[in-house]
Phi, psi and omega in degrees: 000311177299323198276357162277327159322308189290305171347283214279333185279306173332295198285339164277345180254035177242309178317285191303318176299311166314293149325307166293342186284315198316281188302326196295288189315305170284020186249166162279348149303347203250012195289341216268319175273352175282319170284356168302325205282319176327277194297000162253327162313323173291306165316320177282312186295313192301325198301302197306324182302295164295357188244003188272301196264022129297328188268313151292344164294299183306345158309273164334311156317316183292304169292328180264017165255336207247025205205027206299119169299000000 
């Protein structure tokens, strides 16, 4: 009983946190970091963009090596 009690307070108060980043993140104090979280979202996609397309070149080699026309 108890330890569903503590379970259940953990879990409103991971909830509540969340909630306060959230409404932080949409209020205007949060303007300065939505655009950093912006601009690391863009650094990941480009990274992942560049490493999608090193990983088909190097497919693509592997196969016309292992495949000589």
């Amino acid at each position: 009983m108890l330890g569903r009690l503590i379970k259940d307070t953990l879990v409103f108060a991971a909830g509540a946190a969340v909630g306060a980043g959230v409404l932080w993140l949409m209020s205007d104090d949060g303007k300065e970091m939505r655009g950093e979280l912006r601009n690391l979202a863009e650094q990941a996609k480009q990274k992942m963009q560049e490493c999608y397309e090193q990983v088909k070149k190097e497919t693509e080699a592997k196969d016309e090596s292992a495949n000589p026309a």
